[in-house]
mmCIF file of the N, C-alpha and C atoms, coordinates in Angstrom:
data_MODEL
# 
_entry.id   MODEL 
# 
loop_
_atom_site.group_PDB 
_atom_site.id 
_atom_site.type_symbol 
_atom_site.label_atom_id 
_atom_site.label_alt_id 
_atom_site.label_comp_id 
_atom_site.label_asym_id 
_atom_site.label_entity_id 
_atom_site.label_seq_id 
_atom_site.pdbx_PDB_ins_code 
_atom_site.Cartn_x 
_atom_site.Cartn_y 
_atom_site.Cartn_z 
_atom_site.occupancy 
_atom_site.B_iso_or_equiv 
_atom_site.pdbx_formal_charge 
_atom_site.auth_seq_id 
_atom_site.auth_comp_id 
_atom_site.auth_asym_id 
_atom_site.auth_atom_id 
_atom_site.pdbx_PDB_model_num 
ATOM 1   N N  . UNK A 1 1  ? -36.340 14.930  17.136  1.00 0.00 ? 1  UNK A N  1 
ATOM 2   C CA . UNK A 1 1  ? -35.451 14.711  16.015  1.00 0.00 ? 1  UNK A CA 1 
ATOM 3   C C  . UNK A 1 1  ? -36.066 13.655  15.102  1.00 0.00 ? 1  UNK A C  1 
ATOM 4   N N  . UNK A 1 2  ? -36.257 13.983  13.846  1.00 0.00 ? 2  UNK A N  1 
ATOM 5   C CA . UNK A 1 2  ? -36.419 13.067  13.148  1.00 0.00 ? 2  UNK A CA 1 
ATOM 6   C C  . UNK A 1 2  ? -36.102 12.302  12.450  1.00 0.00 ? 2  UNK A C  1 
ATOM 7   N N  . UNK A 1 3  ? -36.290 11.271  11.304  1.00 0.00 ? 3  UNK A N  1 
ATOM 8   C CA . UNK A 1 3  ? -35.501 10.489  10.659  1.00 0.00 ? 3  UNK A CA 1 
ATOM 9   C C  . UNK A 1 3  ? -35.369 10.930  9.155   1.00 0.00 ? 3  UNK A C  1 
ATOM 10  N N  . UNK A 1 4  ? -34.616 11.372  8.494   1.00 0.00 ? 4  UNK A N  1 
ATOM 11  C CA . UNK A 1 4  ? -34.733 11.169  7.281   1.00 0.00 ? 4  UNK A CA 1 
ATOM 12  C C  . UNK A 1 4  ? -33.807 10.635  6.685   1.00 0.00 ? 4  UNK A C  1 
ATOM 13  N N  . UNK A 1 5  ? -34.533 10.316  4.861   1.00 0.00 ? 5  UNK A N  1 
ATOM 14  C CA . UNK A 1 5  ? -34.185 9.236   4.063   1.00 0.00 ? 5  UNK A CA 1 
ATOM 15  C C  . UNK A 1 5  ? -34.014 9.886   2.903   1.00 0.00 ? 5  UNK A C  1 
ATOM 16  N N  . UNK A 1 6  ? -32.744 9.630   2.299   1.00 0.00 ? 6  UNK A N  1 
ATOM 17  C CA . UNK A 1 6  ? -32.741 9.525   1.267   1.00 0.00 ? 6  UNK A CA 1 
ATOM 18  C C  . UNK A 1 6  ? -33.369 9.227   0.075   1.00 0.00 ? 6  UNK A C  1 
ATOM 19  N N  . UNK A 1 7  ? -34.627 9.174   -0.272  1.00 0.00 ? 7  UNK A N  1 
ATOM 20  C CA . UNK A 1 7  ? -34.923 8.412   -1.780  1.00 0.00 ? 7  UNK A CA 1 
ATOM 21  C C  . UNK A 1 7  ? -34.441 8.816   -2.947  1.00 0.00 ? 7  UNK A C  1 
ATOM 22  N N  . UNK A 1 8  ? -34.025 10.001  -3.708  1.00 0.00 ? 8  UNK A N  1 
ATOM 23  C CA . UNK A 1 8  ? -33.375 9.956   -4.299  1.00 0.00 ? 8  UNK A CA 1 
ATOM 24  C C  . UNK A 1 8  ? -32.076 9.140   -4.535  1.00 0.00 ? 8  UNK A C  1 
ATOM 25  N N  . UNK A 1 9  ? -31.395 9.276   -3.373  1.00 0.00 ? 9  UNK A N  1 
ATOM 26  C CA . UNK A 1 9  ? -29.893 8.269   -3.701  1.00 0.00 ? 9  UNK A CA 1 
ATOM 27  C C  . UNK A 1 9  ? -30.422 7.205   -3.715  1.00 0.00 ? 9  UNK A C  1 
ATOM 28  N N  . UNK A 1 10 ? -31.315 6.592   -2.895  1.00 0.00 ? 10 UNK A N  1 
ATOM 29  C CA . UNK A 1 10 ? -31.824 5.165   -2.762  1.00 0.00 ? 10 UNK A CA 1 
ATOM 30  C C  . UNK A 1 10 ? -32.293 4.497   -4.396  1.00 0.00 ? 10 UNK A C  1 
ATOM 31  N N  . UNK A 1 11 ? -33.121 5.240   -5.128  1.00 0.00 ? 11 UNK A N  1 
ATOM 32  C CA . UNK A 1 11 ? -33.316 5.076   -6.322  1.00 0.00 ? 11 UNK A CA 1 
ATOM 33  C C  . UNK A 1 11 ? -32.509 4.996   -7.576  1.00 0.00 ? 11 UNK A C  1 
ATOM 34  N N  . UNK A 1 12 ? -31.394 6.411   -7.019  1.00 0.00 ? 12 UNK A N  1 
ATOM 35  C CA . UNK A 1 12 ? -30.185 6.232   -7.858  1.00 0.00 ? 12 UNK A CA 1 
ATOM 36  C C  . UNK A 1 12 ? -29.462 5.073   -7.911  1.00 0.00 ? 12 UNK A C  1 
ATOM 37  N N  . UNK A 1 13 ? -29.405 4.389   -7.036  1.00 0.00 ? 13 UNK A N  1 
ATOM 38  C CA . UNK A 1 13 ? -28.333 3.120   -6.495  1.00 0.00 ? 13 UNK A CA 1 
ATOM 39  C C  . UNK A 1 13 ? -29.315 2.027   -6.955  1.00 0.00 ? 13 UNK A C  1 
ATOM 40  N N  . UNK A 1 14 ? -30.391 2.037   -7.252  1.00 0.00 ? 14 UNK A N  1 
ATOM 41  C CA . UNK A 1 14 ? -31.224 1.124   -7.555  1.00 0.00 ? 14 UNK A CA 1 
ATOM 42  C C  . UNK A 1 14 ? -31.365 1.028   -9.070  1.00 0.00 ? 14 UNK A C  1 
ATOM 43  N N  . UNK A 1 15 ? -31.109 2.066   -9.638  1.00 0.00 ? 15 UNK A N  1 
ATOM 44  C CA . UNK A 1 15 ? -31.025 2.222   -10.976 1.00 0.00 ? 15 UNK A CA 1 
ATOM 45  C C  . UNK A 1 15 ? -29.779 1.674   -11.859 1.00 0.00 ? 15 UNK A C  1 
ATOM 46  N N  . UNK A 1 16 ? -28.740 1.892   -10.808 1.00 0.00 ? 16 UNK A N  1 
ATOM 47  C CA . UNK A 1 16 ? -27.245 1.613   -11.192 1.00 0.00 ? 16 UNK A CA 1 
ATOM 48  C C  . UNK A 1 16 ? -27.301 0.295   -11.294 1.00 0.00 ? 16 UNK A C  1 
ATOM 49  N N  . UNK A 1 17 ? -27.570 -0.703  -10.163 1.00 0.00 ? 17 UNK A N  1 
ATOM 50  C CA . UNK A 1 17 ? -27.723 -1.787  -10.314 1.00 0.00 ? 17 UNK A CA 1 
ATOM 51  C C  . UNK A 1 17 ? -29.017 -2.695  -11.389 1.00 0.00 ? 17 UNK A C  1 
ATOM 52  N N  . UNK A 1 18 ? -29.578 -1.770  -11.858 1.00 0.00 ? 18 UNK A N  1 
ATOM 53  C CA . UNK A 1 18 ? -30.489 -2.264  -13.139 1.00 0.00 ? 18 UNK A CA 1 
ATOM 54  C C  . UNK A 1 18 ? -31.386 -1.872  -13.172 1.00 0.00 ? 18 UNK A C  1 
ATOM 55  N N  . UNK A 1 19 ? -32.532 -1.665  -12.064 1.00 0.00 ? 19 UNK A N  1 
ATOM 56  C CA . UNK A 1 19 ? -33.459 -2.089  -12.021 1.00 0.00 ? 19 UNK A CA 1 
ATOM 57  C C  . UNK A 1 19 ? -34.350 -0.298  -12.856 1.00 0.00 ? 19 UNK A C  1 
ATOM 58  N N  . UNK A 1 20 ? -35.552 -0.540  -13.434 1.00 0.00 ? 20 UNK A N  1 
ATOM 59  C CA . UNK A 1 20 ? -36.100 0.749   -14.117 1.00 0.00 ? 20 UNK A CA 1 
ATOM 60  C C  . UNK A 1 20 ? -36.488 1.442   -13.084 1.00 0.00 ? 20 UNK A C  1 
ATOM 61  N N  . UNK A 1 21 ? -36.635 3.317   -14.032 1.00 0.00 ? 21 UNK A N  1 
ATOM 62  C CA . UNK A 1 21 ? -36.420 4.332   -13.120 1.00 0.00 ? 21 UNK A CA 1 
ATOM 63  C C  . UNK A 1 21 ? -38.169 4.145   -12.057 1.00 0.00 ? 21 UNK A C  1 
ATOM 64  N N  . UNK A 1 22 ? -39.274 3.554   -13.189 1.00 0.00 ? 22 UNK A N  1 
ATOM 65  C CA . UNK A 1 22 ? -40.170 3.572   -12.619 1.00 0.00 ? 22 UNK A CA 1 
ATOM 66  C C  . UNK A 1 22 ? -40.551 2.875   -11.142 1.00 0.00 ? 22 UNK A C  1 
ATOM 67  N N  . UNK A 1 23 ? -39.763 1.689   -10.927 1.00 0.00 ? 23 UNK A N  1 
ATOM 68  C CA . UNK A 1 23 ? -39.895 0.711   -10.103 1.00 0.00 ? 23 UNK A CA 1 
ATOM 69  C C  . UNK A 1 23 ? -38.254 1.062   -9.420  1.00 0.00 ? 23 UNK A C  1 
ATOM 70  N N  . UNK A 1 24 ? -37.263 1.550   -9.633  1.00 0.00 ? 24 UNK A N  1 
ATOM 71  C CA . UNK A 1 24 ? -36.779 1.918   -7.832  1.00 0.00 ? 24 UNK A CA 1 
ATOM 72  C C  . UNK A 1 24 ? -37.257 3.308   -7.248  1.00 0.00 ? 24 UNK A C  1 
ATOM 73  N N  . UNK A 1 25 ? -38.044 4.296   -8.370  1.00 0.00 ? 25 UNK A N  1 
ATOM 74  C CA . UNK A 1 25 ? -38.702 5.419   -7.578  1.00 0.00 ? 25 UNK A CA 1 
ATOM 75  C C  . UNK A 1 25 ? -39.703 4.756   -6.528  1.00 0.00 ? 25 UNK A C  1 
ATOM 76  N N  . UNK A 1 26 ? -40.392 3.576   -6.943  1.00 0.00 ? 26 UNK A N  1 
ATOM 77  C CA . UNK A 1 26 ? -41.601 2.984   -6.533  1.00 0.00 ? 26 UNK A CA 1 
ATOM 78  C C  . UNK A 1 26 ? -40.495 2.765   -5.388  1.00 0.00 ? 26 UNK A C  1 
ATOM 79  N N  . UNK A 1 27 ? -39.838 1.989   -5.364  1.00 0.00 ? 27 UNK A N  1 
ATOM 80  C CA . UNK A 1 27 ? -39.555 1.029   -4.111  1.00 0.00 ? 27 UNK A CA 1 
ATOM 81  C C  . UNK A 1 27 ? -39.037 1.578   -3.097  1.00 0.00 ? 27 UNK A C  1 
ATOM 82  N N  . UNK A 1 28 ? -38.382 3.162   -3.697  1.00 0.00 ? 28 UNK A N  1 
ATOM 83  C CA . UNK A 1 28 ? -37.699 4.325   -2.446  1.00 0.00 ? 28 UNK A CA 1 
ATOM 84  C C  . UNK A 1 28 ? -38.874 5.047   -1.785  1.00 0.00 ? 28 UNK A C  1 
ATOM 85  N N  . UNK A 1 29 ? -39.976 5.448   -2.426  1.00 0.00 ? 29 UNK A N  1 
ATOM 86  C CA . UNK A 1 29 ? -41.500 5.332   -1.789  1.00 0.00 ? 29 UNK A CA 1 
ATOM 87  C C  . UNK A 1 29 ? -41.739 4.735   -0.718  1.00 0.00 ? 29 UNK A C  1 
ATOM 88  N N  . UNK A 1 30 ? -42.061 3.507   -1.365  1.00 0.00 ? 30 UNK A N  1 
ATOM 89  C CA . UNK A 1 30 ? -42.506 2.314   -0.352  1.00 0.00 ? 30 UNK A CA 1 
ATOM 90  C C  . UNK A 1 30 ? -41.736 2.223   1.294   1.00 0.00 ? 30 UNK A C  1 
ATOM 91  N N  . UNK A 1 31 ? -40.207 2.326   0.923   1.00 0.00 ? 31 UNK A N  1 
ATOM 92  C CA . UNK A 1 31 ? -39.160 2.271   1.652   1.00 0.00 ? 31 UNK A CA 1 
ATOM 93  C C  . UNK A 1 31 ? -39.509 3.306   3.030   1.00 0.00 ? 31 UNK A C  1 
ATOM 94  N N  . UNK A 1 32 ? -39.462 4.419   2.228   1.00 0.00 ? 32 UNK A N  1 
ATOM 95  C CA . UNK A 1 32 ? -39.644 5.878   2.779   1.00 0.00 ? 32 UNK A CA 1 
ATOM 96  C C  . UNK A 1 32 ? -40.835 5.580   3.584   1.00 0.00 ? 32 UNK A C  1 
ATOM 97  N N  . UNK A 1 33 ? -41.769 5.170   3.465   1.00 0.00 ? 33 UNK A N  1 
ATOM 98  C CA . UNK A 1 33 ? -43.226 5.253   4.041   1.00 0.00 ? 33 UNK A CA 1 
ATOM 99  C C  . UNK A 1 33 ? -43.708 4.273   4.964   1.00 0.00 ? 33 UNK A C  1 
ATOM 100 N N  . UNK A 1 34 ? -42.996 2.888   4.697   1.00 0.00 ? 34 UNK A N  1 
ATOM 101 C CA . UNK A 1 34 ? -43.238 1.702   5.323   1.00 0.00 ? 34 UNK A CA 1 
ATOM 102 C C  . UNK A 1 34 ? -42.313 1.008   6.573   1.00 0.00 ? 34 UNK A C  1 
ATOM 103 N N  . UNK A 1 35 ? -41.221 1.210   5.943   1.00 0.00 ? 35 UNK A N  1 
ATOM 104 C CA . UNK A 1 35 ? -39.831 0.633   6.525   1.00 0.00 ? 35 UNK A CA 1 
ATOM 105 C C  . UNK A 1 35 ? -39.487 1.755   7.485   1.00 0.00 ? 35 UNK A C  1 
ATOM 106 N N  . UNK A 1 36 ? -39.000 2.560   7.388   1.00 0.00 ? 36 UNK A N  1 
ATOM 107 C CA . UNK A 1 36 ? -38.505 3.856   7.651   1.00 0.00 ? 36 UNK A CA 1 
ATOM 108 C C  . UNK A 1 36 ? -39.598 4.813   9.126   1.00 0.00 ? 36 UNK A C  1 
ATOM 109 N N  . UNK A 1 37 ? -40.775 4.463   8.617   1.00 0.00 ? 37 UNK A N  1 
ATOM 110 C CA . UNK A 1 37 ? -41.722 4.865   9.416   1.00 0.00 ? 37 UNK A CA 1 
ATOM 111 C C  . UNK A 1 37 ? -41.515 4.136   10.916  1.00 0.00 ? 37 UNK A C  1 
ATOM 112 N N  . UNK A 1 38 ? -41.071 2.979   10.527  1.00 0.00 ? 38 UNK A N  1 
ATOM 113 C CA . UNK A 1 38 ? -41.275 2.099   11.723  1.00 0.00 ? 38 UNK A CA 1 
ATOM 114 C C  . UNK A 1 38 ? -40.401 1.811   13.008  1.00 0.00 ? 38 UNK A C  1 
ATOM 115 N N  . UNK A 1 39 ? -39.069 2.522   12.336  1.00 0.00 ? 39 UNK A N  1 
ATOM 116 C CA . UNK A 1 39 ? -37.801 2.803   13.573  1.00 0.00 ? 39 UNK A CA 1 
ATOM 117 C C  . UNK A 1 39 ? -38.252 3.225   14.318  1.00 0.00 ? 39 UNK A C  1 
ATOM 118 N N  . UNK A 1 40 ? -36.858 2.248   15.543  1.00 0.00 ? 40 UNK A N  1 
ATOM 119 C CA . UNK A 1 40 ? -37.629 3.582   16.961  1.00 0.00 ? 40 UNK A CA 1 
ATOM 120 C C  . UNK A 1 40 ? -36.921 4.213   17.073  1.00 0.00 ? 40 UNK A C  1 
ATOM 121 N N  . UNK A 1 41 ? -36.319 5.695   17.686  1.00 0.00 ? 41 UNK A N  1 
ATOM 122 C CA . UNK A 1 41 ? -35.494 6.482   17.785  1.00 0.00 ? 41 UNK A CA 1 
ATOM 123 C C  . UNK A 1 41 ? -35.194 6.694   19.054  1.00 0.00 ? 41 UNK A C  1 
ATOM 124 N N  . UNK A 1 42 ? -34.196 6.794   19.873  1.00 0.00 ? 42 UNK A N  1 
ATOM 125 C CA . UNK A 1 42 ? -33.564 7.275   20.967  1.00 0.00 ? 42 UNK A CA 1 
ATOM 126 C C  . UNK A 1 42 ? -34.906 7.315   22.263  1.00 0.00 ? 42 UNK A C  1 
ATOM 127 N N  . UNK A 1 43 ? -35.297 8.486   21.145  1.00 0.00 ? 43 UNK A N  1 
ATOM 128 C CA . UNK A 1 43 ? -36.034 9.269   22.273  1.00 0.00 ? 43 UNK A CA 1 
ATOM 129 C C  . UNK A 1 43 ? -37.216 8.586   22.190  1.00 0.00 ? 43 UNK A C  1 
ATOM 130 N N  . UNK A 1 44 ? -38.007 7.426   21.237  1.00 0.00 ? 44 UNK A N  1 
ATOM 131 C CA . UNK A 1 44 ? -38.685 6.534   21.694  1.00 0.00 ? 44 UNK A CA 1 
ATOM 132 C C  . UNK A 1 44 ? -38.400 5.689   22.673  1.00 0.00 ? 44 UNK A C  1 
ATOM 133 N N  . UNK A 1 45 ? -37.033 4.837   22.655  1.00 0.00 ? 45 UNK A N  1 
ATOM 134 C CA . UNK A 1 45 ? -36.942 4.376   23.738  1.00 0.00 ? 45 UNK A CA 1 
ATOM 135 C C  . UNK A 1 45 ? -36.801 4.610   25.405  1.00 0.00 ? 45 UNK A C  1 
ATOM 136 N N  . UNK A 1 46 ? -36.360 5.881   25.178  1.00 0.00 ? 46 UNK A N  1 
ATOM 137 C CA . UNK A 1 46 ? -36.346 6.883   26.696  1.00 0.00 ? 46 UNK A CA 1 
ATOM 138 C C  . UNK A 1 46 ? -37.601 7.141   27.382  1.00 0.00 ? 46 UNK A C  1 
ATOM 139 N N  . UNK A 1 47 ? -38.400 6.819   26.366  1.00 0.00 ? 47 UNK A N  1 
ATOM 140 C CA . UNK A 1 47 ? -39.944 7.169   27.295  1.00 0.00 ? 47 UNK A CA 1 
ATOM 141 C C  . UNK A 1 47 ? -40.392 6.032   27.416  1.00 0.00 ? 47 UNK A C  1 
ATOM 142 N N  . UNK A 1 48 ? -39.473 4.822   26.923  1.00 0.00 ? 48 UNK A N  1 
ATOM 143 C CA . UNK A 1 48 ? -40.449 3.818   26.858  1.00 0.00 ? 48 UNK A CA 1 
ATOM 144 C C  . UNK A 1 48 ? -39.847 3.252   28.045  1.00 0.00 ? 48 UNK A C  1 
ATOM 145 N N  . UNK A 1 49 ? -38.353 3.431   28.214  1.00 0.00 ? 49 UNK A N  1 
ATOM 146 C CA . UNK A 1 49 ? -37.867 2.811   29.729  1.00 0.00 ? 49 UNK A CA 1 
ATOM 147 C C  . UNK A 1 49 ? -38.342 3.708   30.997  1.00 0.00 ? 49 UNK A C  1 
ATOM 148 N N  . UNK A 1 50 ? -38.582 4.970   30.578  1.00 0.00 ? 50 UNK A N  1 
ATOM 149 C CA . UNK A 1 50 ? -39.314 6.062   31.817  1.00 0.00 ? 50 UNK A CA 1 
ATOM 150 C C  . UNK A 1 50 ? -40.258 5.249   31.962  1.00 0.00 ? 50 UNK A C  1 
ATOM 151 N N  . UNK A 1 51 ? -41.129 5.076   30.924  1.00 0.00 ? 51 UNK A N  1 
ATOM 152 C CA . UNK A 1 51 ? -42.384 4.311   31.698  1.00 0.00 ? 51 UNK A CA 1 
ATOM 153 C C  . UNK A 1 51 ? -42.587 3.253   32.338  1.00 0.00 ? 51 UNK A C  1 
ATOM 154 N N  . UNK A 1 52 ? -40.990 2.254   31.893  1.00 0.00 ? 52 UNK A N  1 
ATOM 155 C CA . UNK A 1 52 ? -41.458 0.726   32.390  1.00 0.00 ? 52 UNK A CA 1 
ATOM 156 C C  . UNK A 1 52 ? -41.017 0.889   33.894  1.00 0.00 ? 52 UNK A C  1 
ATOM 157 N N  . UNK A 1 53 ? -39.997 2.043   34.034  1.00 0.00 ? 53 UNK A N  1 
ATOM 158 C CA . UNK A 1 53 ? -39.319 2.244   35.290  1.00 0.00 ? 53 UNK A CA 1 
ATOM 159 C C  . UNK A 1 53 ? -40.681 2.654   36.141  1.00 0.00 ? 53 UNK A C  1 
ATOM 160 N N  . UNK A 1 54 ? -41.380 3.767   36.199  1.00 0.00 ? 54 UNK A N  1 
ATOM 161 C CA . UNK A 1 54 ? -42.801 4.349   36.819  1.00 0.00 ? 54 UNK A CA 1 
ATOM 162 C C  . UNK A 1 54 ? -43.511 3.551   37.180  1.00 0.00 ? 54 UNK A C  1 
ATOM 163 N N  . UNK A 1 55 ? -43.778 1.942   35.992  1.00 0.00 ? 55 UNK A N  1 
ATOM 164 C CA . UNK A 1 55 ? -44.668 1.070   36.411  1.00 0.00 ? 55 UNK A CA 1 
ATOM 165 C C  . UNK A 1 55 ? -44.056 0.519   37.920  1.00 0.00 ? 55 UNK A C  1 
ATOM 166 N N  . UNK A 1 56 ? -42.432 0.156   37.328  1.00 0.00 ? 56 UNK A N  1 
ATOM 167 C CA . UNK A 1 56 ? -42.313 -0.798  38.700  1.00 0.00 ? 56 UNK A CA 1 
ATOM 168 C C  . UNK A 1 56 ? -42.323 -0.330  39.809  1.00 0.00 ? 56 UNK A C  1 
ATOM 169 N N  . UNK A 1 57 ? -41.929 1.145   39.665  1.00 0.00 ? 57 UNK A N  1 
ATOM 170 C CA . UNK A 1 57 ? -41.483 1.812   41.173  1.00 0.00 ? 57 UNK A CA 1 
ATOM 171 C C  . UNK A 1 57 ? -43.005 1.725   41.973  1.00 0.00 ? 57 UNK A C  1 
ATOM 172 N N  . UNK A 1 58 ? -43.897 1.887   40.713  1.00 0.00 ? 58 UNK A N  1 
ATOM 173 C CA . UNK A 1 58 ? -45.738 1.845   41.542  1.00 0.00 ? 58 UNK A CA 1 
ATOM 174 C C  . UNK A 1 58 ? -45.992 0.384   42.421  1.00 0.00 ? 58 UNK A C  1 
ATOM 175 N N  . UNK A 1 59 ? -45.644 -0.362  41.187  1.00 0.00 ? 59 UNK A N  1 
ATOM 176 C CA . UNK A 1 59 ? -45.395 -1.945  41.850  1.00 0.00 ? 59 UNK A CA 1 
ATOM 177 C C  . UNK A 1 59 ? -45.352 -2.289  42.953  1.00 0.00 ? 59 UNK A C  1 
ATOM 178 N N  . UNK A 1 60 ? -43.996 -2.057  42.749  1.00 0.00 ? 60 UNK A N  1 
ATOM 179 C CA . UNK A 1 60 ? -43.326 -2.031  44.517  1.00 0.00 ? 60 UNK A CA 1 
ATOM 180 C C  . UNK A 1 60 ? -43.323 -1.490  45.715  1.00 0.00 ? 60 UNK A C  1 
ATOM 181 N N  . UNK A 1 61 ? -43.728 -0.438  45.335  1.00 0.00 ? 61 UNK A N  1 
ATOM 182 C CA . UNK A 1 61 ? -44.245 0.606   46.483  1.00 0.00 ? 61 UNK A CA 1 
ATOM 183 C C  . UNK A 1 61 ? -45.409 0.222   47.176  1.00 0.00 ? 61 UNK A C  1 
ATOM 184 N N  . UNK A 1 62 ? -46.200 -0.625  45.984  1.00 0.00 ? 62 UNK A N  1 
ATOM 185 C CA . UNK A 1 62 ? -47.495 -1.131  46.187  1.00 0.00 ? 62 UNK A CA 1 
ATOM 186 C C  . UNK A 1 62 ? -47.210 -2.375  46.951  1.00 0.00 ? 62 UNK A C  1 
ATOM 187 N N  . UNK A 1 63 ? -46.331 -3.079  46.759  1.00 0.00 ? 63 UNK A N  1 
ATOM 188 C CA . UNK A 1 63 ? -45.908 -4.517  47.763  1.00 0.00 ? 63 UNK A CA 1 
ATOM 189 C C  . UNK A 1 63 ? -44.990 -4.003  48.430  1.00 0.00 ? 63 UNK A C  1 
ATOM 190 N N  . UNK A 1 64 ? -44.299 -3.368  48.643  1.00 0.00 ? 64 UNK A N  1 
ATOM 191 C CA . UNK A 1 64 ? -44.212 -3.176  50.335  1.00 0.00 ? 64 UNK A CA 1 
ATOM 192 C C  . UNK A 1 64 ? -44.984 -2.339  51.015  1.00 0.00 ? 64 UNK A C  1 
ATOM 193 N N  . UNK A 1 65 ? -45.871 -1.166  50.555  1.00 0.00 ? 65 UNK A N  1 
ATOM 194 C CA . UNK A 1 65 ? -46.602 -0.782  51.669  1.00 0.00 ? 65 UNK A CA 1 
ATOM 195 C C  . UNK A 1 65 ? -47.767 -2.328  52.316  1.00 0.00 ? 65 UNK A C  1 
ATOM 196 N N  . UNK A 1 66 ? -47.912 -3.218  51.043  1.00 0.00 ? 66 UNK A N  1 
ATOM 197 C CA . UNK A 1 66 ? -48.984 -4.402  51.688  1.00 0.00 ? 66 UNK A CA 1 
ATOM 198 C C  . UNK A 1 66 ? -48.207 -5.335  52.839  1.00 0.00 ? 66 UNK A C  1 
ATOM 199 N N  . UNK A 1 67 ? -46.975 -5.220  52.487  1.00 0.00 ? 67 UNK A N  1 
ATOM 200 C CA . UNK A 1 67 ? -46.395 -6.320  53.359  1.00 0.00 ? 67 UNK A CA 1 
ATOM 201 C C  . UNK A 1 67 ? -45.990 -5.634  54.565  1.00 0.00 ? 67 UNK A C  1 
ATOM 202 N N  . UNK A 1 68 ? -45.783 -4.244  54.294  1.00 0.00 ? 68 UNK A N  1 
ATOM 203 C CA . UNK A 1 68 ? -45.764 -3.369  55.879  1.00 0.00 ? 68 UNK A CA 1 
ATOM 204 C C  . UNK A 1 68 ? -46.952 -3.870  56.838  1.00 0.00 ? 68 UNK A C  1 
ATOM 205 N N  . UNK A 1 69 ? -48.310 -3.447  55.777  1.00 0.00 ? 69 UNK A N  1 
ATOM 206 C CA . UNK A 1 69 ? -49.529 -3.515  56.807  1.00 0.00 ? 69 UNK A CA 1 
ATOM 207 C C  . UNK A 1 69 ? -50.069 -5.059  57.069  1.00 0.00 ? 69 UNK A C  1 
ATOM 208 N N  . UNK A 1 70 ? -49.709 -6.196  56.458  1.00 0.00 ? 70 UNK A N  1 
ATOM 209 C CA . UNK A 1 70 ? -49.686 -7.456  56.758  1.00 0.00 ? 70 UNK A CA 1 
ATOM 210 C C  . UNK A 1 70 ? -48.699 -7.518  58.438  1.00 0.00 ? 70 UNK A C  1 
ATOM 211 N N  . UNK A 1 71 ? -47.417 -6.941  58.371  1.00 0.00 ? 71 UNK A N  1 
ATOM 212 C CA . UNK A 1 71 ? -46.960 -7.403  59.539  1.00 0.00 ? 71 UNK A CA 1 
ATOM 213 C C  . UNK A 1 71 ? -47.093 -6.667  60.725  1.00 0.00 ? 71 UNK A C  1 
ATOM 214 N N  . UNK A 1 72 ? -47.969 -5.197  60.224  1.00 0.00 ? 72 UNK A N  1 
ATOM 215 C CA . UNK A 1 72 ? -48.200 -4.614  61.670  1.00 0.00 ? 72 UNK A CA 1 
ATOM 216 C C  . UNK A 1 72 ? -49.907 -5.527  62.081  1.00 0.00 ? 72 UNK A C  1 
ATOM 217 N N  . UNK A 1 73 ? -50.304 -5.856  61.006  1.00 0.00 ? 73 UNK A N  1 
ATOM 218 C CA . UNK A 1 73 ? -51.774 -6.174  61.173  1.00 0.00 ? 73 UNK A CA 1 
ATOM 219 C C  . UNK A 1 73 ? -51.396 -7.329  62.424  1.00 0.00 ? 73 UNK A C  1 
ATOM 220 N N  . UNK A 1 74 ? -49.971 -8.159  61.909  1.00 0.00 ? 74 UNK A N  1 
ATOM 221 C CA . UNK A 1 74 ? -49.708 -9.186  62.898  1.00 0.00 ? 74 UNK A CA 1 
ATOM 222 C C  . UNK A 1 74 ? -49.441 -9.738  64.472  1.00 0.00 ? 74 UNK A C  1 
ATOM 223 N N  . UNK A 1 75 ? -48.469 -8.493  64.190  1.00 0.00 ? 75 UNK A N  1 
ATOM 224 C CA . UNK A 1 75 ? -48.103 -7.698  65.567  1.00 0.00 ? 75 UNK A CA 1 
ATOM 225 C C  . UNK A 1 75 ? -49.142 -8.035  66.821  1.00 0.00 ? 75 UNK A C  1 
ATOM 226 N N  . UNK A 1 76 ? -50.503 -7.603  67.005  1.00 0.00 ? 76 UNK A N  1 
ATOM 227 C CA . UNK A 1 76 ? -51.298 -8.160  67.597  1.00 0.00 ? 76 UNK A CA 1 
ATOM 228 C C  . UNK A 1 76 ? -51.719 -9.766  67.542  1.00 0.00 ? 76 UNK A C  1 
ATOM 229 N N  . UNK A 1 77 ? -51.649 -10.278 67.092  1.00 0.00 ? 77 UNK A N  1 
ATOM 230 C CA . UNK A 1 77 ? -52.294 -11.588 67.099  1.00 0.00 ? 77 UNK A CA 1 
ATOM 231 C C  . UNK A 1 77 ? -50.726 -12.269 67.595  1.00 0.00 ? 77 UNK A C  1 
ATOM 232 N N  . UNK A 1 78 ? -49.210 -11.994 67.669  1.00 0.00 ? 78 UNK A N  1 
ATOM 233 C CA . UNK A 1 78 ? -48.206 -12.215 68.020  1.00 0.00 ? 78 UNK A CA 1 
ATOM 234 C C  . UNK A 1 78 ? -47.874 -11.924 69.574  1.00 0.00 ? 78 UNK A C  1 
ATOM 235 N N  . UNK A 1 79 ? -48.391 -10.884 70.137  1.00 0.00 ? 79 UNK A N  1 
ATOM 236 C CA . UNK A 1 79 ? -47.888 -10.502 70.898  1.00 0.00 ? 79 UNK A CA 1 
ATOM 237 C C  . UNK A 1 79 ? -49.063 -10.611 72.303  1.00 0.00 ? 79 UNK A C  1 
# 
């Protein structure tokens, strides 16, 4: 899904309030291309928590299988 923007109304409303047609077309441009580009959307963040989730589950999986084989390694030198 993507984002879209208005520039037309954006310009219109920019016009109303004063400013010339040349410079709020410019600035609904700018808007459109710069600002706008840079949201994150939903479904950016869904992959971005999938991934942070994947890291940790590796993590951890990774410290307890070490701390498994730390205490069987022990087992002998205990017993």
């Amino acid at each position: 899904m993507g984002l879209s923007f208005d520039t037309l109304g954006y310009s219109e409303r920019l016009q109303a309030a004063g400013a010339s047609k040349q410079l709020s077309d410019e600035h609904a441009r700018l808007a459109r291309d710069m600002i706008i580009a840079d949201l994150v959307t939903k479904e950016d963040l869904r992959v971005a928590l999938d991934l942070a989730m994947t890291r940790q589950t590796i993590i951890f999986g990774g410290m307890l299988a070490g701390a498994v084989a730390l205490l069987l390694a022990a087992i002998p030198l205990v017993v």
